[in-house]
N, C-alpha and C positions, 0 to 999 in steps of 0.2 A: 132402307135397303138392306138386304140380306149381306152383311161384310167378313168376311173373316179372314184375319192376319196370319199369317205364318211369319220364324226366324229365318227362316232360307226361300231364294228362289224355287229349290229342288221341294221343297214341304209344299210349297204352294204347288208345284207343278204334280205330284201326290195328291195330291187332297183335289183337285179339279179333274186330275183322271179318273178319282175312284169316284166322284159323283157325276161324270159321264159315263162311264161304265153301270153304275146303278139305274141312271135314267133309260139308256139303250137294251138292257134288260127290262125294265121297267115298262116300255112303251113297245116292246115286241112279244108280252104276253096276249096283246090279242091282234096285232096286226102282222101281217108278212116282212115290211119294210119301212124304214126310217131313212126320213134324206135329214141330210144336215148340211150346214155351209161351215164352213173352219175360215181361219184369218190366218194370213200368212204376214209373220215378222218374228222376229226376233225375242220378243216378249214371250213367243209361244212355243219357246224351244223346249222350257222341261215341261211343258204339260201333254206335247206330243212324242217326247221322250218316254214318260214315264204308261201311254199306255200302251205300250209290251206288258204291260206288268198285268196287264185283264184279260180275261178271256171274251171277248167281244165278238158278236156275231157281226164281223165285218161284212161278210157274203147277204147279208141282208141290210144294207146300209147305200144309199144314194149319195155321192156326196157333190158337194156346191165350193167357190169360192166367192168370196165377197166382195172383191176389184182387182182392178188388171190396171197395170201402166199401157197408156198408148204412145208407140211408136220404139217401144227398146228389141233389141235384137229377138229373134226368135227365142234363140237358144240361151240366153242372157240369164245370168245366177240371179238378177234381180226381180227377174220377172216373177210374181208372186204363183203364177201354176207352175214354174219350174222349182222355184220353194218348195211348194206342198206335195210337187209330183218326189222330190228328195226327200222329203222330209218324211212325210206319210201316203201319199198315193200309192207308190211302189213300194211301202212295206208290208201292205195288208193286202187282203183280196175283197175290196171293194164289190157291191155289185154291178154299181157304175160309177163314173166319174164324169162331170161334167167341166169344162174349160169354159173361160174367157177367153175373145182371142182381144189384143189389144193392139192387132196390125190386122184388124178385118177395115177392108177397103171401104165400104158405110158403117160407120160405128153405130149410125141408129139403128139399122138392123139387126146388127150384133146384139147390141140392147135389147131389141123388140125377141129376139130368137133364145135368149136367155131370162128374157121376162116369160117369155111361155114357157118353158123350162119350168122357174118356181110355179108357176099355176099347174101344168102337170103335176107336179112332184112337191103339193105344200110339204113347207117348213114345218118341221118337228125340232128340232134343235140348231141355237145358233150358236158358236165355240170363238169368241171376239176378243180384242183387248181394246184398250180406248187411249188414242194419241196426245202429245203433248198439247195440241190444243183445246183436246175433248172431244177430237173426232170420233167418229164410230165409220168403219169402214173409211172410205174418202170424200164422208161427209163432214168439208171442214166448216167452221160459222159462218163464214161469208155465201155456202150454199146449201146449205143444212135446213130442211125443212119436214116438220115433225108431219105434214099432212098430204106429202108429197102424193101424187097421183098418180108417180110411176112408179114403177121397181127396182129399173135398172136406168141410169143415166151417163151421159158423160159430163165430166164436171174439170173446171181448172182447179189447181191445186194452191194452198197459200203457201206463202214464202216460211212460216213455223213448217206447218207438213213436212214442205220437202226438207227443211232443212234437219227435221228429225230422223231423215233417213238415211243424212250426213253422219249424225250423232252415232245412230243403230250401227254403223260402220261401212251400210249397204252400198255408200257410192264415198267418190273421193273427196269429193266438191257439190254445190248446191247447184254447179250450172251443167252438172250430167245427170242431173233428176228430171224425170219428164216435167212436164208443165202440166200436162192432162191426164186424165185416166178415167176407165169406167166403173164403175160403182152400186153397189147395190144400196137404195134410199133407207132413210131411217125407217119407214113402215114395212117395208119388207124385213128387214131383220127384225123388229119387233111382231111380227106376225107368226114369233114361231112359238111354241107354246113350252120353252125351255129354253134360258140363257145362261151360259158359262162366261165371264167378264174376267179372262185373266191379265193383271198388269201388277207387275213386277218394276222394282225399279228407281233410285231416285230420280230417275229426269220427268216421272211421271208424278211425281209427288202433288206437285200445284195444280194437275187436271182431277187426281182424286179426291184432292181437298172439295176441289170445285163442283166435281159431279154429286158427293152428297151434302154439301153446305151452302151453295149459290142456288139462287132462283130456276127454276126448270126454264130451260129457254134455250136457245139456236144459239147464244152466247159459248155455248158451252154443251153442245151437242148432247155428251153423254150424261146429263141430268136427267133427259129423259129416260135412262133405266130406269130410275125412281117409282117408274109408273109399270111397270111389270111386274106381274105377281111372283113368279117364280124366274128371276135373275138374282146369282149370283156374284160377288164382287169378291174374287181372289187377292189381295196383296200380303206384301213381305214387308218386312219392317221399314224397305226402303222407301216403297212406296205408300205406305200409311204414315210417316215422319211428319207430316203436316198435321194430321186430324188431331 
């Protein structure tokens, strides 16, 4: 796998925006438009920080998210589209945006209305980081399936997960973290044809070990980047301290 370490979080969140910015250059010399999905945590604060620093044709850009908590407030700091709509939604001019809702009254529908969503709008780039378990997305091992036949699911959450969102700072306690959320499968994220894999961090240390030293397997969810051609794997010294 494509890995490279950076001394600082801030180097690492540099060096993954300038190679999104190259690719979205890159993939707009012959098309109109590039959708992309981005991850919303904490892990991805300087790599969506630092791209102010590009000139990117945002106006020609679709964007996606990758899961939604189901059942927290609307308006909730937690909520990973009110993340992304802070963080970068509302800093650029997008050409579109699309949401999760994760208080939609049938959540299979939701699902099925955002599975047609990526078939409208295939994946060109996916902008991820990978959880203390090795999840990808809120694909933890207990439901993590590399041949999955849907796109978008809802899925329960494992007690690591949530508790990593303890850790991240995002809630007080393990027992105000949803239990559920909806999710985009590991073949959808893998079906984009550009992967950015930013993780920063020592609490992440033992899942990067894992993702390129363990067996490819649902053990350990994000092994399977191993199998994509063009994914790269951003850490800092914190999070490389194991390899």
């Amino acid at each position: 796998m494509d890995t490279r370490i950076y001394k600082s979080r801030d180097l690492l969140g540099a060096a993954a925006a300038e190679r999104f910015s190259e690719i979205i250059k890159k993939l707009l010399e012959d098309r109109e438009e590039v959708n992309i999905i981005f991850a919303a945590a904490p892990s991805q604060n300087e790599f969506l920080q630092q791209l102010e620093s590009y000139a990117i044709s945002w106006s020609k850009i679709n964007a996606f998210h990758m899961d939604e908590y189901i059942g927290l407030e609307g308006d909730a700091s937690q909520a990973f589209g009110n993340f992304l709509k802070s963080k970068l939604f509302d800093r650029f001019p997008f050409k579109s945006v699309h949401y999760m809702n994760g208080n939609a009254s049938d959540t299979k529908a939701e699902c099925d209305r955002y599975a047609k969503l990526l078939r409208d709008f295939p994946v060109d780039f996916v902008c991820m980081g990978i959880g203390e378990n090795g999840h990808l997305a809120f694909n933890d091992p207990p439901v993590a399936d590399f041949q999955d036949k849907l796109a978008v699911k809802v899925v329960g959450l494992d007690e690591v997960c949530r508790m990593q969102q303890v850790n991240d700072g995002c809630f007080t306690a393990i027992e105000f973290v949803p239990t559920h959320a909806l999710t985009l499968t590991i073949p959808a994220l893998l079906s984009a044809q550009y992967i950015n894999c930013v993780v920063p961090g020592s609490t992440k240390a033992s899942a990067v070990r894992a993702t390129i030293q363990d067996e490819i397997s649902t053990s350990c969810p994000s092994t399977i980047l191993r199998t994509h051609e063009n994914s790269v794997l951003f850490l800092d010294k914190e999070s490389s301290g194991l390899l």
